[in-house]
N, C-alpha and C positions, 0 to 999 in steps of 0.2 A: 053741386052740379048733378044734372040727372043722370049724365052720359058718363060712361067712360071714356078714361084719357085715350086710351089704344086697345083698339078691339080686332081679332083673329075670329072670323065666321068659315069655317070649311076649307080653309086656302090649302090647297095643293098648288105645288113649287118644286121644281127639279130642274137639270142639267140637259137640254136636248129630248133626245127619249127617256131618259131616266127619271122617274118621279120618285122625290126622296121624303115630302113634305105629303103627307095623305090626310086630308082635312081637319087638317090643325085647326082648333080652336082654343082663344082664350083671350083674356081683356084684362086689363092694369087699370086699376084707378087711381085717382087722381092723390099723388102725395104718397105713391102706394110703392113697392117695390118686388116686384116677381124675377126671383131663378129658374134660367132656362139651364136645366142639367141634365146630365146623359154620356154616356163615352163617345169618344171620338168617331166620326161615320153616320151619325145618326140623324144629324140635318142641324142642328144649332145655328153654325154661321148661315146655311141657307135661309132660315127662317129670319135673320136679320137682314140680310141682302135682301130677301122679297119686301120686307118691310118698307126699306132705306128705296127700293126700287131699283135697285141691280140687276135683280130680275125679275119679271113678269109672272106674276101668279098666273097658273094654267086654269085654274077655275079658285073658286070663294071671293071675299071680299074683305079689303083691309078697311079700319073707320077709325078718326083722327078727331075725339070730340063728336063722333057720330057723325063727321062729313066722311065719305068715298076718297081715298087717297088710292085708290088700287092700280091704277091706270096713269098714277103722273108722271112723270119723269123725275130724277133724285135731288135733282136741283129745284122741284117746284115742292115735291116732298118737305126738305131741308125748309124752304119759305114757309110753308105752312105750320113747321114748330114742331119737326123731327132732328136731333142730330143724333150725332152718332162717332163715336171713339172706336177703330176698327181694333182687327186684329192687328196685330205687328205694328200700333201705332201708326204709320204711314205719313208722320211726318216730312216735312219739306226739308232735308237734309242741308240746299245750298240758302234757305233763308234763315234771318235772324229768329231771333223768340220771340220780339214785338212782331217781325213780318210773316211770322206763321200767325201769329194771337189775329191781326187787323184785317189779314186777307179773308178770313170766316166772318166778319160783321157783320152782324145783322140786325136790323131794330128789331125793339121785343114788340110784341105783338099782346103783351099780355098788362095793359094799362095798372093794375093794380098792383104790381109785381116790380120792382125795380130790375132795369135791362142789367144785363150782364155786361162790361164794360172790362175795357183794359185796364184799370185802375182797381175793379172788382175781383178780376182773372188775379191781379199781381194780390189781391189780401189774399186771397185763398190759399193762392201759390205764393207765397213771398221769394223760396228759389227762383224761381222765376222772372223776379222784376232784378232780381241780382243776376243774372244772366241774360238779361234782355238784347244783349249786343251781341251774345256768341251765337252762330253759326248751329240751326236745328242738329245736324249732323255730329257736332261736338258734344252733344248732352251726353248725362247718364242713361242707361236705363230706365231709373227712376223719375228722372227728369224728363224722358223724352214722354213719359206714360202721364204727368203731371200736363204736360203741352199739348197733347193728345187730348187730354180732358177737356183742359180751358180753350183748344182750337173751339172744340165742341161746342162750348159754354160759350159761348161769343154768335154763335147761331140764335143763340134767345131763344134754347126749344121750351117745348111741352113737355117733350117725352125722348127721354135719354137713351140708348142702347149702347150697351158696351160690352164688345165681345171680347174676352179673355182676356180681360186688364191686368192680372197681375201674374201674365204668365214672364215668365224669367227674370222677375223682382225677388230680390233679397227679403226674409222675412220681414223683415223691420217695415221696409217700404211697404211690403202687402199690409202690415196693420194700418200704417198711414193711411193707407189706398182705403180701407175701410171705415176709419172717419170719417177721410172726405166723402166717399158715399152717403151715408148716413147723413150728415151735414144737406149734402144735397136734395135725402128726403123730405128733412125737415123743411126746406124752404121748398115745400109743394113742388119737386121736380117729381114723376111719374118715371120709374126706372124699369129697364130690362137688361136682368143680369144674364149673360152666358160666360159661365165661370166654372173650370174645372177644381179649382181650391174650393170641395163640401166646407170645408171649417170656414173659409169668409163668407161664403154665399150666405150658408145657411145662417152666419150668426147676424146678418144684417137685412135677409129680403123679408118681406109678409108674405108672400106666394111662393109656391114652387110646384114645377112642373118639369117629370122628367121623362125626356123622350128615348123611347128604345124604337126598334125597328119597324117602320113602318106603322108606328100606333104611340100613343099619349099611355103611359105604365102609371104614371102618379098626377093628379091633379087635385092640391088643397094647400095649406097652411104649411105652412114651415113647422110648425111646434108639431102639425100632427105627423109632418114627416120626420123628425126629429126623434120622435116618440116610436118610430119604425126602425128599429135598427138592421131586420132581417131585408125588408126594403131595400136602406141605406145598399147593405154588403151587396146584396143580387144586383142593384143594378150602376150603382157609383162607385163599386170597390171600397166602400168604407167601413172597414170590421168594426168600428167602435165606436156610438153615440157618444161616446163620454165627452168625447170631442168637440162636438159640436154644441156644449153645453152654455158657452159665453160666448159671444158676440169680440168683435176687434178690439 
């Protein structure tokens, strides 16, 4: 394809008068996966919420396969083959696991691609199809972040965003959680990590980009920011590449 999946041209994005997002640019392609990293305060989740249309870009423009998504509303966003796995999961606490999975449906829009379906959700997630009848609110952690996912996956996006998926997961679970990402690369999903765990991000996105205050500090490859360890430490707190040397 000519276009990319999800493009970021100058968008400025903030809270009221405060503007936290200063002409952020950047674009994910297609099958591709870029890390949004950076300490806490620094715009991450706002940069997903502008996207998702939470809030209103103050000026720049978002492009979704090179159409204008800037101005939609989240629900028509979402139609067009954005989803999105929030922070704190935000699952439906009084619904089942099938009635969280069927209430996001949505036909794929993408003909040569098989839809993502409840029967697709449950191979991915097989815990999932064994807990199909208990109560969102009953799950593990592990499990509510697995539901989170596949609510997502059941949208039939394009272009994935998942903010801080593996925050209060047991290790085990975060290497899981990194599989299935990868997994989802490979069947041409177009991802946008914001992940405070450097060692999962970095061992699974192709881009990375990380934001300090009020400005973009790194924008390239994962290997070459890999390859930065004084980088790494100044602005992620990560004293030691060595780390980051293998993937999930």
């Amino acid at each position: 394809m000519g276009t990319e999946a999800l493009s970021l041209q100058r968008v400025c994005s903030g809270y009221g008068e405060s503007q936290v997002l200063h002409d952020l640019s950047f674009a994910v392609g297609h099958g591709r996966m870029l890390a949004l990293l950076g300490r806490n305060g620094v715009g991450k989740t706002t940069c997903i919420n502008t996207i998702i249309g939470f809030l209103r870009a103050k000026s720049g423009e978002i492009l979704l396969d090179g159409e204008p998504i800037t101005s939609l509303t989240p629900e028509r966003i979402v139609a067009r083959g954005i989803g999105l796995v929030p922070q704190g999961r935000r699952i439906f606490p009084t619904l089942t696991v099938r009635e969280n999975l069927i209430v996001a449906a949505q036909s794929s829009r993408q003909q040569q691609q098989a839809a993502w379906t409840l029967r697709r959700v449950y191979e991915l997630f097989p815990r999932l199809e064994e807990r199909r009848a208990n109560l969102g609110g009953d799950l593990s952690g592990g499990e509510m972040q697995m539901l989170a996912i596949g609510r997502a996956l059941m949208t039939n996006p394009r272009v994935l965003l998942l903010d801080e998926p593996s925050e209060g997961l047991a290790p085990l679970v975060v290497h899981e959680l990194g599989l299935i990402l990868e997994r989802l690369k490979r069947e041409s999903l177009s991802i946008v990590l914001v992940e405070q765990n450097s060692m999962l991000a970095l061992g699974i996105a192709d881009e990375a980009i990380i934001l300090g205050s009020a400005r973009v500090d790194f924008r390239g490859s994962v290997s070459e920011l890999r390859a930065n360890p004084g980088l790494l430490d100044q602005h992620l707190g990560v004293t030691s590449s060595a780390q980051l040397s293998e993937g999930p």
